[in-house]
C-alpha positions, 0 to 999 in steps of 0.5 A: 482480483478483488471486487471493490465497492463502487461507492468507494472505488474514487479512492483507488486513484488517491495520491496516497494512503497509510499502510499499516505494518506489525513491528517486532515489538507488537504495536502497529507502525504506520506509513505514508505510502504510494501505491496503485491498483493494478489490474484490480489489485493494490500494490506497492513498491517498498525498498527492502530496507525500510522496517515495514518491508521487514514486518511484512516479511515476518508478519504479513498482516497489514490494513491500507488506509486511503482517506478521501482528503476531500471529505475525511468523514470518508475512507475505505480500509483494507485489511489482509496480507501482504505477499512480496515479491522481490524479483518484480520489485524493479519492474512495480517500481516503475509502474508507481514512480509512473503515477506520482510522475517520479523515479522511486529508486532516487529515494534508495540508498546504494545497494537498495533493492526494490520489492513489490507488494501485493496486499491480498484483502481478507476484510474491506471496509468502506466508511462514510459518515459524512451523513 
């Protein structure tokens, strides 16, 4: 469980954020992503299909960016790792598709799967700089 400043915590209920994965050829790709906290731990449900399911399964570095859309002066980042759990991909899938009110697995390709991601944070940075 990871202690969050309060003066960013609003953000843990965004609608989305930009996660940032390591590819193969070393430059950062970056993603749109769903996501919730949960029980004081930000996670996320990716098919085992996407390439930023593969970086996370040879690099687990990653930063998660929650920008405040209503004030872009303001966000808080996220740097660690991610550790993935393909057994409770089923169940987080769940979870997420209850907060965005959808059914995540409509977004797979048969034969899909589902993989749940936590990321562990090594570094938190909350930024304001709307003065």
């Amino acid at each position: 469980m990871t202690d969050f400043p309060a003066s960013h915590r609003d953000l843990l209920d965004a609608q989305v954020a930009t996660l940032a994965t390591i590819g193969d050829d070393g430059l950062p790709q970056l993603t749109e992503i769903w996501f919730i906290h949960d029980d004081g731990e930000i996670k996320v449900s990716l098919s085992n299909a996407r390439a930023k399911t593969a970086n996370l399964r040879k690099r687990s570095a990653c930063s998660l960016l929650i920008l405040d859309l209503g004030n872009p002066y303001r966000y808080l980042e996220i740097r660690g790792n991610a550790k993935l759990d393909d057994a409770g991909g089923a169940e987080l899938a769940q979870k997420v598709g209850a907060k965005y009110n959808a059914d995540l697995a409509q977004y797979d390709k048969p034969g899909d799967a589902r993989v749940s991601v936590t990321i562990e944070p090594t570094k938190i940075y909350p930024v304001d700089m709307s003065g």
